[in-house]
C-alpha positions as CSV (number, residue, x, y, z in Angstrom):
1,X,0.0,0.0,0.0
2,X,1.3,3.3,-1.0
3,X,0.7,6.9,0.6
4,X,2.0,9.9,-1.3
5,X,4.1,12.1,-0.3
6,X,2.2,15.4,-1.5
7,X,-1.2,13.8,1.0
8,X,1.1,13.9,3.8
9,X,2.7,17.4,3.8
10,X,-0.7,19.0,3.1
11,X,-1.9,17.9,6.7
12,X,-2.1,21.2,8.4
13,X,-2.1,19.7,11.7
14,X,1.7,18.0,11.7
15,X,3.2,21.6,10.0
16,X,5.7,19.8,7.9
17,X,8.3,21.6,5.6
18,X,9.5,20.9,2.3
19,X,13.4,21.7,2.8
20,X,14.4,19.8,-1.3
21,X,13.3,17.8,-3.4
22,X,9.6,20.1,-3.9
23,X,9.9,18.7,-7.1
24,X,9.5,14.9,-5.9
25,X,6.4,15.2,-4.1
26,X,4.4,12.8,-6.2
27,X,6.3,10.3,-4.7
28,X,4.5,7.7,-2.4
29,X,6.0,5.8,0.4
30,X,5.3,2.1,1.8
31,X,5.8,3.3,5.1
32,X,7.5,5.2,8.2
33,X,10.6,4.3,9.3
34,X,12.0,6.0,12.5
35,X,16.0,5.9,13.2
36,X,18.8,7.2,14.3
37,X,21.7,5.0,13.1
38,X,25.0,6.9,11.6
39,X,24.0,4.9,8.4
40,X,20.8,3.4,9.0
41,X,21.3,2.1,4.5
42,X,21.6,-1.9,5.5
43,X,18.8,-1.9,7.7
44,X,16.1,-0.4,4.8
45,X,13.7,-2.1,2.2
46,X,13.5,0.7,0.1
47,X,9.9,2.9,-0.5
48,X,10.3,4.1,3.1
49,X,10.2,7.4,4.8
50,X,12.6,7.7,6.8
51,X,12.2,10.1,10.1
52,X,15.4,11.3,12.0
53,X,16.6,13.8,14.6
54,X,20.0,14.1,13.4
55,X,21.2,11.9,16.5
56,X,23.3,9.8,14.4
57,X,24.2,12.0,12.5
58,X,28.5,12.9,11.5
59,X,29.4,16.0,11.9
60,X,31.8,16.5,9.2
61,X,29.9,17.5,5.8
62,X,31.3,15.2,3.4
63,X,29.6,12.6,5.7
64,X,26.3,14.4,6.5
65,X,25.9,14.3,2.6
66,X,27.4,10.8,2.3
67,X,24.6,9.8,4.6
68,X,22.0,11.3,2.0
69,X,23.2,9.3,-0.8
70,X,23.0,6.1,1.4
71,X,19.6,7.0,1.9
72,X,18.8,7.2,-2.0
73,X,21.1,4.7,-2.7
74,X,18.9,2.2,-0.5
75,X,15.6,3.5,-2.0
76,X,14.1,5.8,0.2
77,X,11.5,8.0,-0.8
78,X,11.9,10.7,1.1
79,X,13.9,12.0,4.6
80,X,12.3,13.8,7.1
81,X,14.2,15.4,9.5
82,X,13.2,16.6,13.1
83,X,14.6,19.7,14.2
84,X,15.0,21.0,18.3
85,X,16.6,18.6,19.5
86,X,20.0,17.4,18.3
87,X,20.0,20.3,15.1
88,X,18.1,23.7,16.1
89,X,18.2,23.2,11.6
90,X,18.5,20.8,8.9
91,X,22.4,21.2,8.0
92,X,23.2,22.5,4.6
93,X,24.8,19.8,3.7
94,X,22.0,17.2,4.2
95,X,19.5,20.1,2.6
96,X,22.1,20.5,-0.3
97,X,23.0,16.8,-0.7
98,X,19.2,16.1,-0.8
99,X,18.3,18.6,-3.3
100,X,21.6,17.5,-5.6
101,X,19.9,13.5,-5.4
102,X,16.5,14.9,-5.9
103,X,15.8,13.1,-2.5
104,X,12.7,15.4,-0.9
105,X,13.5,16.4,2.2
106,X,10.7,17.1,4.7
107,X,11.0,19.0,8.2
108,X,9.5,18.1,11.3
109,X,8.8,20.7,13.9
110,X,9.5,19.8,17.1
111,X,6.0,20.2,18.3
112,X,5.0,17.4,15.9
113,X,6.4,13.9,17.4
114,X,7.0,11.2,15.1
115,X,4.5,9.3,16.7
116,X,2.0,11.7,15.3
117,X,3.3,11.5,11.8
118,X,3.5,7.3,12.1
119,X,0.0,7.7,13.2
120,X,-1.3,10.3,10.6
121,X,0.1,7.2,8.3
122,X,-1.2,4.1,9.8
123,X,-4.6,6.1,10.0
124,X,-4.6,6.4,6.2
125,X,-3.6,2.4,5.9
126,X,-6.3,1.4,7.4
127,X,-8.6,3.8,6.0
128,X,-7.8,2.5,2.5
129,X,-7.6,-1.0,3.2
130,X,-11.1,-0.5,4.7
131,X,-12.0,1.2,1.1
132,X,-10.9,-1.7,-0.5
133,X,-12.7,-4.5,1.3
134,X,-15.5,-2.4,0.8
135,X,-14.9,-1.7,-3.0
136,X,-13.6,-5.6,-2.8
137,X,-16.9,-7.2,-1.7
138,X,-18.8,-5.1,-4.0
139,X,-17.0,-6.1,-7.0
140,X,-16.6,-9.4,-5.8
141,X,-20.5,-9.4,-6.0
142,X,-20.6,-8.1,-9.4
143,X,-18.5,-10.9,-10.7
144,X,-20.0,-13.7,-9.3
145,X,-23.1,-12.2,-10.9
146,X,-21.6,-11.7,-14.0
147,X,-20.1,-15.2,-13.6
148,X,-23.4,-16.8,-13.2
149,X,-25.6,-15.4,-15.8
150,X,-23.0,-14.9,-18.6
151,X,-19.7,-16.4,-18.3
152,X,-15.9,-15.7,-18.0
153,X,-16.4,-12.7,-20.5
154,X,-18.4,-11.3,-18.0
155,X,-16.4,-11.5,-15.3
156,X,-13.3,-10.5,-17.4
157,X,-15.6,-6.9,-18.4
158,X,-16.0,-6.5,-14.5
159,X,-12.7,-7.1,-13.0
160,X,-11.3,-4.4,-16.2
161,X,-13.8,-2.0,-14.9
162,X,-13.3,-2.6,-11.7
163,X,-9.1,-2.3,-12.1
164,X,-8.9,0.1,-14.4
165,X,-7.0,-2.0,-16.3
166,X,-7.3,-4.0,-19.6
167,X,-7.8,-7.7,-19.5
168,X,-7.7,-10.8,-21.7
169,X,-8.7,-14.2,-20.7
170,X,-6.4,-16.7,-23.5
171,X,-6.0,-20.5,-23.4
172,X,-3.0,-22.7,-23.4
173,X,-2.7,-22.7,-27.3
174,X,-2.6,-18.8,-27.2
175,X,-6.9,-18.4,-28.4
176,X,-8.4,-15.7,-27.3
177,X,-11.5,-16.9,-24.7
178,X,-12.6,-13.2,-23.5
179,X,-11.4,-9.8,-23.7
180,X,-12.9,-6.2,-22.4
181,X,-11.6,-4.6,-25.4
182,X,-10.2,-5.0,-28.4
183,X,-7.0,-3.6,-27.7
184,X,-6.8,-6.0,-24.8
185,X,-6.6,-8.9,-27.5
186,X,-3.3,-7.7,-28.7
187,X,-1.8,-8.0,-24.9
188,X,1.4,-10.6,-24.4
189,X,3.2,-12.1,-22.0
190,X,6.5,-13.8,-22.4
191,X,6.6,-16.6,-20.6
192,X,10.0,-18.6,-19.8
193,X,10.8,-21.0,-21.8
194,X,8.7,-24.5,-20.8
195,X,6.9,-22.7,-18.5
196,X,3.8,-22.7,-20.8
197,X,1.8,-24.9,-18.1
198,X,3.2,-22.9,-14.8
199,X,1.6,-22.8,-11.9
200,X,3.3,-19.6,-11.0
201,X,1.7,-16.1,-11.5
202,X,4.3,-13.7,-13.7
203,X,4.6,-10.1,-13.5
204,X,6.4,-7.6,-15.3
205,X,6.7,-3.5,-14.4
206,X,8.1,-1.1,-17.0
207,X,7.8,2.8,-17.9
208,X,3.8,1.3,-19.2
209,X,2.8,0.0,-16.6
210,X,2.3,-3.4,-14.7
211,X,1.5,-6.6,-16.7
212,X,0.5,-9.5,-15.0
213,X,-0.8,-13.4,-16.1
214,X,-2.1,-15.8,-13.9
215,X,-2.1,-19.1,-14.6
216,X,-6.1,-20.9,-15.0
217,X,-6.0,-24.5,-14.1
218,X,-8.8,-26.9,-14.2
219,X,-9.1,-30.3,-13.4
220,X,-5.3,-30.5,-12.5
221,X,-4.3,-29.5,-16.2
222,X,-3.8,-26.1,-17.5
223,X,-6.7,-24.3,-19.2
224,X,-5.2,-21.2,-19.9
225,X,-4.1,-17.6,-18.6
226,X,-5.8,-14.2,-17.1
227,X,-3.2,-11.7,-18.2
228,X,-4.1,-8.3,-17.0
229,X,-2.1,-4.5,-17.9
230,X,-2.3,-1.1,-16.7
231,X,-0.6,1.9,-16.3
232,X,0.0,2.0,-12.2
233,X,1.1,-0.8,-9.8
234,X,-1.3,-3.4,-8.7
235,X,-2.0,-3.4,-4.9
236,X,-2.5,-6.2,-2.2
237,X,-6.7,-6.1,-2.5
238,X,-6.6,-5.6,-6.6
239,X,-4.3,-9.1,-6.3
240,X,-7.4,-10.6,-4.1
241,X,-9.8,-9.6,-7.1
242,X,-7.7,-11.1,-10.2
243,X,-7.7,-14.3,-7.9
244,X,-11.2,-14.0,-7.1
245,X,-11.9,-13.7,-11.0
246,X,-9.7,-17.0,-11.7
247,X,-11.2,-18.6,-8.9
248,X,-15.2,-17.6,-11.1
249,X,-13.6,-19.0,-14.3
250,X,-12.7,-22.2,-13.0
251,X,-15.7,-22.9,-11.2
252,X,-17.4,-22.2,-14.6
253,X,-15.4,-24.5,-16.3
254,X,-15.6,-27.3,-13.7
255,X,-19.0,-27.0,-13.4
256,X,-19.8,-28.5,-17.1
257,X,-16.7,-30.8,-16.8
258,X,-18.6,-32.6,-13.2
259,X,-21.8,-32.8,-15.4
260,X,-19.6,-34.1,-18.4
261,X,-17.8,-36.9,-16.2
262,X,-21.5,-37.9,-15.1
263,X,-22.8,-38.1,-18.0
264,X,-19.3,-40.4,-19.5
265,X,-20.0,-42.4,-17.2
266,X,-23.5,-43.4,-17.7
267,X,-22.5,-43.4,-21.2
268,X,-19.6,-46.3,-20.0
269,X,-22.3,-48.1,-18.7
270,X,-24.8,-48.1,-21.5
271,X,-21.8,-49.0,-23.8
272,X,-20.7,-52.5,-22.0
273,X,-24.2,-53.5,-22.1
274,X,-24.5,-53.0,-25.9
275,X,-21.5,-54.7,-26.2
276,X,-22.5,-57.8,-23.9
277,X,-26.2,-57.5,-25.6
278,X,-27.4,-57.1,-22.1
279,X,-29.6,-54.2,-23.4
280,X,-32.0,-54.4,-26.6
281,X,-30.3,-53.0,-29.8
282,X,-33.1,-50.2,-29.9
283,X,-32.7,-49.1,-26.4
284,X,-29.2,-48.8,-27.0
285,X,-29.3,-47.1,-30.1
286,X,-31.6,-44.4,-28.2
287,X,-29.4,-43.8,-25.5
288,X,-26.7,-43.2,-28.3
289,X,-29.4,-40.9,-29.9
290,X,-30.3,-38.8,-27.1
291,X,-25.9,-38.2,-26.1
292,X,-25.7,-36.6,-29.1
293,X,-24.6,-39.8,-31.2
294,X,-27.5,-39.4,-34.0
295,X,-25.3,-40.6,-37.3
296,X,-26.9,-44.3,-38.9
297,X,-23.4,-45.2,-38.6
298,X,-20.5,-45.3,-35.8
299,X,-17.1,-47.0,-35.5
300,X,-15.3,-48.2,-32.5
301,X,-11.6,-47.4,-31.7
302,X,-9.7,-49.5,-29.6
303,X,-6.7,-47.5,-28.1
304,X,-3.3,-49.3,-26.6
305,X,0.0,-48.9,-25.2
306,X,-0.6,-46.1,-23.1
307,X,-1.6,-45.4,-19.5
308,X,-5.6,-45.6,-19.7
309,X,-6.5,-42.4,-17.5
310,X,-4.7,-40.9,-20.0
311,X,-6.0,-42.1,-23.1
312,X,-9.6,-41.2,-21.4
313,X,-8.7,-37.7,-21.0
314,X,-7.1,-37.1,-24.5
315,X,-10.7,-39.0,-25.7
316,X,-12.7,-36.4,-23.7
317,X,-10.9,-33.8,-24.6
318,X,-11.4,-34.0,-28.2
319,X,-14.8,-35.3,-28.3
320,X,-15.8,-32.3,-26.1
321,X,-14.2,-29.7,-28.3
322,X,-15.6,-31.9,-31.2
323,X,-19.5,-31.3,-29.7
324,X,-19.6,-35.3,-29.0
325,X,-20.4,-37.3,-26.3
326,X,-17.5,-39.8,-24.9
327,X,-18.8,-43.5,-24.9
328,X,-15.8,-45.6,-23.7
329,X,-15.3,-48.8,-22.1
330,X,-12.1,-50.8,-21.2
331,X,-11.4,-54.1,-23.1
332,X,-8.3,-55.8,-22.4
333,X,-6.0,-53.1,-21.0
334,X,-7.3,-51.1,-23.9
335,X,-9.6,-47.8,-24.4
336,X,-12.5,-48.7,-26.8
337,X,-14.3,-45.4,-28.1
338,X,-17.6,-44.9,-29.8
339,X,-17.3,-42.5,-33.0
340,X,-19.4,-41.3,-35.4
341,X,-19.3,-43.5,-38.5
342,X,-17.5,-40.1,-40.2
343,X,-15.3,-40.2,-37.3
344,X,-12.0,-41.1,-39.2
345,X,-10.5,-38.0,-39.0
346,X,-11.2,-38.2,-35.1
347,X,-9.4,-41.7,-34.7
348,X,-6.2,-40.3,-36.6
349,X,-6.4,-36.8,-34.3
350,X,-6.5,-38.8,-31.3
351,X,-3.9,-41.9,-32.1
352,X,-1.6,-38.8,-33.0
353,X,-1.8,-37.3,-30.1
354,X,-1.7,-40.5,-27.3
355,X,1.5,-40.9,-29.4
356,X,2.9,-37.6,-28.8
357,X,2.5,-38.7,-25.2
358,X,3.3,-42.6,-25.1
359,X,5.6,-43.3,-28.0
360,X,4.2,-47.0,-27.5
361,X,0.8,-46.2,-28.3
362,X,-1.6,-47.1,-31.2
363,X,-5.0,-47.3,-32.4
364,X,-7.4,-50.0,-34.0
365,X,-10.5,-48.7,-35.8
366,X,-13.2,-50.4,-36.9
367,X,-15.3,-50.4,-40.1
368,X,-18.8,-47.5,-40.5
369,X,-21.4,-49.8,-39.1
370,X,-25.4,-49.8,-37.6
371,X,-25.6,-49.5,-34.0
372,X,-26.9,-53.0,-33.9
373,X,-23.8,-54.2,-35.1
374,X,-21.0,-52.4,-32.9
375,X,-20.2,-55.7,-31.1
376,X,-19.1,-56.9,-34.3
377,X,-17.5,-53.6,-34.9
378,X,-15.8,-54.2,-31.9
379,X,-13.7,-57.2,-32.8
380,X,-12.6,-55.1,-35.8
381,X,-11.2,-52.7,-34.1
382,X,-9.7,-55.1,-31.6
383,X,-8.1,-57.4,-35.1
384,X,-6.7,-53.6,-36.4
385,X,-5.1,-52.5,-32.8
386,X,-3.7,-55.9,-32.2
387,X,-1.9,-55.4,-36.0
388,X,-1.3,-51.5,-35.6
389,X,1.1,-52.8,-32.3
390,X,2.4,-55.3,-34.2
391,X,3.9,-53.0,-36.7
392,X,4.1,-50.4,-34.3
393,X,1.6,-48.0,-36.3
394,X,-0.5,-45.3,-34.8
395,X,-3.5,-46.8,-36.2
396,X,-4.3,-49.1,-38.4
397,X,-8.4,-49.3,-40.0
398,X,-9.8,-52.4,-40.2
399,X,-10.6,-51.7,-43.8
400,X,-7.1,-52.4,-44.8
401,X,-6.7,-55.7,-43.6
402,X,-7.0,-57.8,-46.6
403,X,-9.2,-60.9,-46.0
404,X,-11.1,-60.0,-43.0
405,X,-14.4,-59.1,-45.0
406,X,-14.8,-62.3,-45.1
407,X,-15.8,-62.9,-41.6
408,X,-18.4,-60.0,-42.0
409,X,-20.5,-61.9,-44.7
410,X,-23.5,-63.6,-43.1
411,X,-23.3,-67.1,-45.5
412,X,-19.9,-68.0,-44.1
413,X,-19.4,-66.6,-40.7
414,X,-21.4,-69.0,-39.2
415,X,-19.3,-72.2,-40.9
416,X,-16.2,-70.2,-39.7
417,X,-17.4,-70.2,-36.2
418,X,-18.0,-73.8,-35.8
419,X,-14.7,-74.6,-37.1
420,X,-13.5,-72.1,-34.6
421,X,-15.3,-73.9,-31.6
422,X,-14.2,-77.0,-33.2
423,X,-10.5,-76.0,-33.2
424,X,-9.6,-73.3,-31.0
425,X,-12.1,-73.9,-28.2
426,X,-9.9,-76.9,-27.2
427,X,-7.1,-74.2,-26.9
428,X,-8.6,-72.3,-24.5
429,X,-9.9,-74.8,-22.6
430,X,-6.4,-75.7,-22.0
431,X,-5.4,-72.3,-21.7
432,X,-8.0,-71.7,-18.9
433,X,-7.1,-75.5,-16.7
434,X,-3.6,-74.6,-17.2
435,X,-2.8,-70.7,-17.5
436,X,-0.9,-71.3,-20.9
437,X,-1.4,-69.0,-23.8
438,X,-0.9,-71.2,-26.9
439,X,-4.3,-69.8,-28.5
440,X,-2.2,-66.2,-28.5
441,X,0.9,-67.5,-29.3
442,X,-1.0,-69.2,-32.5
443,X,-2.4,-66.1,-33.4
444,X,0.9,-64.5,-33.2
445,X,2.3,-67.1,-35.2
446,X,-0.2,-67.4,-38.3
447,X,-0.1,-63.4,-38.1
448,X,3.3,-63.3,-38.9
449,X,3.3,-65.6,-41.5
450,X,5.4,-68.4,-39.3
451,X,8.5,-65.9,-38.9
452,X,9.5,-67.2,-35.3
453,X,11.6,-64.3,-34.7
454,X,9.0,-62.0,-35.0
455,X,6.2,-64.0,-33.8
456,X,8.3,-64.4,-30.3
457,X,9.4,-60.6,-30.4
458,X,5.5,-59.8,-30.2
459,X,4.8,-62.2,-27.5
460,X,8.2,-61.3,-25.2
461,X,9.2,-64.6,-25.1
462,X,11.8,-66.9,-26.3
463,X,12.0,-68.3,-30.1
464,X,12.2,-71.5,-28.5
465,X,9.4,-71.2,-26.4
466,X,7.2,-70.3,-28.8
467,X,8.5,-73.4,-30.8
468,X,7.6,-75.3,-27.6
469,X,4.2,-74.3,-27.9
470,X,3.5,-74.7,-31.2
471,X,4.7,-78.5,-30.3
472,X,1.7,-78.8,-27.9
473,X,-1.1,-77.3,-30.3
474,X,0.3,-79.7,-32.8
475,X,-0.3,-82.7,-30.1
476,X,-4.0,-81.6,-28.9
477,X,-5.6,-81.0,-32.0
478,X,-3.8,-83.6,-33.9
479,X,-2.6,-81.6,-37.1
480,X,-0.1,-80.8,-39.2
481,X,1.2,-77.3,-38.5
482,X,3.3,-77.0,-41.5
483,X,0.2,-77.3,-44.1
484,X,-0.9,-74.8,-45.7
485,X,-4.2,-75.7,-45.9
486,X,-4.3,-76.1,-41.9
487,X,-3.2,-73.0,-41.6
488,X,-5.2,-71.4,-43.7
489,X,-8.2,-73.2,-41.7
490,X,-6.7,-71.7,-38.5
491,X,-6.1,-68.1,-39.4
492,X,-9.8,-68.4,-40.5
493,X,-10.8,-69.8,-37.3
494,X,-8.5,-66.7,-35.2
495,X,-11.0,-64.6,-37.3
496,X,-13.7,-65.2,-35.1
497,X,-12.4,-65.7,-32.2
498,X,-11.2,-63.1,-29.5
499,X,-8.5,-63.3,-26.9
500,X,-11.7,-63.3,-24.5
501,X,-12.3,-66.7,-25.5
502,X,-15.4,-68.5,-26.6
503,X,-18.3,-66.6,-24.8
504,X,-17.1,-63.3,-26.9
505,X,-17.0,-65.1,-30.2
506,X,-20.4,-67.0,-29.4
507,X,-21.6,-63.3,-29.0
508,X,-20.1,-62.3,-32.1
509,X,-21.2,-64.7,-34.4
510,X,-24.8,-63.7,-33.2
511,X,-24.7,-60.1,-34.2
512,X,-27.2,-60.4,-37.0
513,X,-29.9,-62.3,-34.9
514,X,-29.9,-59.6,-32.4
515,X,-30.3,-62.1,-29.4
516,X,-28.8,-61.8,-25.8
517,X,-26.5,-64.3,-25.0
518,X,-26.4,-65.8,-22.1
């Protein structure tokens, strides 16, 4: 808080004298600072006026001026000097040493204490701190108003009014969210380099002004900044107000984001029944409908290779600034995401970016089809993730895998999943009595065309373990791995048959007839 200098020499009742410096009287002051010391320099903060009686003070004049340029040196903003009691005057030299550093120099009769002039001053402090809770909660009031019937451009008009100052609400990619004016849309702020998500507030003072940004979190992650300039300094209370005004503009933005994370998770819900046929096909489809999912067509993404919290919020984020609901389940350490059947654009957007943040990451996306059909649509995407990891590709569409239409046309996918029960449900059974994995490691093999190198590489184990296994599928189904035509009959059978085992293929195969199953 700052008191100018002019205010204080103007109170008739302390009879203070300008001695130098009249010039300097525009000046303000932090506060009083009473001492006698020979060189009282180390034991300032600078802003202060300082009060002496000269008790202290040299008597040589080379070191009654030095002690002035201490003074200025440290920051003061002004000397005042009591005379009567050690100096019946202000020495020339401090009055001409003063006047040379343009350092106002103020007299204090002896019938004014300096208890009277720290009081005068304290008075003032707490008259003005009174103004400013007062002029605090009204404004305070006006914001939260503005903040509940308009938004965070509101409440960025008020708290410019209200400061005197012009103010621009941006978000972390440098858009402009609100402004009071147009020329605050042209403010900057450099920020330190990879400080772009700070948590700390940044200030800058030059012959403009004051400039200051404060950083707008939400949800843990960084939303944006208030960056706020004017021409004079920013006090204590106007610092309570630009927090208050951050403080409004989160709450706005959480306030949709708690409704949003409701709402996801209903959606979550909804979507593993569809997918287990728990729910009818039109119920489901409705409760896409009424989200905000109204295309005749969607697509599923499976996401992988990243942490899944992650994934989920890089999903919401883009679905939200997209205007789209986020239906999204978890399927074998994996994100699986509803789109619109257009939504292709969306898959690559989003597999791009979980990469940017998990260079292990990739994406599986499904052909356009009806809602009735997205448990189908969901082993697509499941086949295209499980190849986009394999070759280490942010995603890869179902679309392009050569061959896999096949399992999509109603005259043979039924003949494909008996052979699959017939062949691979002795796998898994095995699998299940005796935690192996041969049904994996047989998909990994036929994937890869036999290359045991690669095959083990996918799987993280041993070439010769792998050959192991391959040793034990040829014993329990009785076949000739090294056939062409048996694997050919295999690979077919992998087709149909997820890593879930045989309840999620049963429940694939059924897709057309619509039927729960059980």
């Amino acid at each position: 808080m700052q008191v100018p200098l002019r205010w204080l020499v103007g109170r008739p009742e302390l009879g203070l004298r300008v001695r130098a410096g009249a010039d300097q009287l525009d000046r303000a002051f932090s506060w009083v600072h009473a001492i006698d010391l020979a060189d009282p320099s180390p034991w300032l903060a600078g802003g202060e006026l300082v009060l002496t009686t000269g008790l202290g003070l040299p008597a040589q004049q080379s070191a009654q001026r030095n002690y002035v340029r201490g003074l200025a040196e440290a920051g003061s903003a002004a000397l005042g000097f009591g005379v009567g009691l050690s100096y019946q005057d202000i020495p020339d030299a401090v009055v001409g040493a003063a006047e040379e550093l343009r350092l106002p120099l103020v007299e204090v009769p002896l019938s004014t204490p300096f208890r009277d002039v720290i009081r005068v001053v304290v008075d003032r402090y707490a008259e003005e701190r009174h103004g400013d809770l007062v002029r605090n909660s009204r404004v305070q009031s006006s914001m939260t108003r503005a903040a509940v019937r308009q938004g965070p451009e509101s409440v960025v008009h008020e708290l410019a009014i209200a400061l005197e100052a012009q103010v621009l609400l941006r978000s972390s990619d440098g858009s402009v969210l609100a402004a009071s004016s147009a020329d605050a849309q042209d403010l900057s702020f450099s920020l330190p380099e990879g400080d772009l998500d700070s948590t700390m507030t940044f200030t800058a003072m030059d012959k403009n002004g004051t400039t200051i940004a404060q950083p707008v979190w939400v949800g843990g992650r960084p939303h944006g900044w208030l960056v706020l300039a004017r021409p004079s300094s920013l006090r204590p209370a106007d610092h309570t107000l630009i927090s208050q005004a951050v403080s409004l503009i989160v709450l706005d933005r959480v306030k949709p984001r708690g409704l949003r994370a409701a709402q996801n998770r209903l959606n979550r819900t909804i979507f593993g029944l569809g997918l287990a046929r728990s729910v009818s096909p039109w119920r489901f489809e409705e409760h896409l409908r009424d989200v905000g999912l109204t295309g005749t067509e969607l697509r599923v993404l499976a996401c992988g290779g990243a942490d899944l919290g992650l994934m989920l919020d890089e999903a919401d984020d883009l679905l939200d600034g997209e205007e789209l609901p986020t239906v999204a389940v978890e399927r074998d350490e994996q994100l699986v995401v509803l789109l619109p059947g257009t939504g292709l654009d969306l898959a690559r957007t989003l597999t791009a970016a979980l990469v940017r943040r998990s260079r292990s990451a990739y994406g599986g996306l499904s052909e356009p089809v009806t809602p009735e059909h997205v448990p189908g649509a969901l082993h697509q995407a499941l086949t295209a993730a499980r190849t986009a990891r394999a070759r280490r590709a942010p995603l890869v569409c179902f679309g392009e895998l050569a061959g896999h239409a096949l399992v999509f046309d109603s005259r043979t996918r039924e003949a494909l999943a008996e052979l699959a029960r017939e062949r691979l449900g002795r796998l898994s059974a095995f699998d299940r009595e005796n935690g192996t994995a041969l049904v994996t490691s047989l998909r990994a093999y036929l994937e890869h065309s036999g290359q045991w190198n690669v095959a083990s590489t996918v799987l993280g184990v041993h070439r010769h373990t792998l050959r192991g296994r391959m040793e034990q599928i040829r014993d329990l189904l009785g076949i000739d791995i090294d056939s062409a035509h048996v694997r050919a009959e295999l690979l077919l059978s992998l087709m149909v048959w997820t890593d879930d085992g045989e309840t999620d293929m049963t429940e694939f195969c059924s897709a057309e007839a619509g039927h729960d199953v059980q």
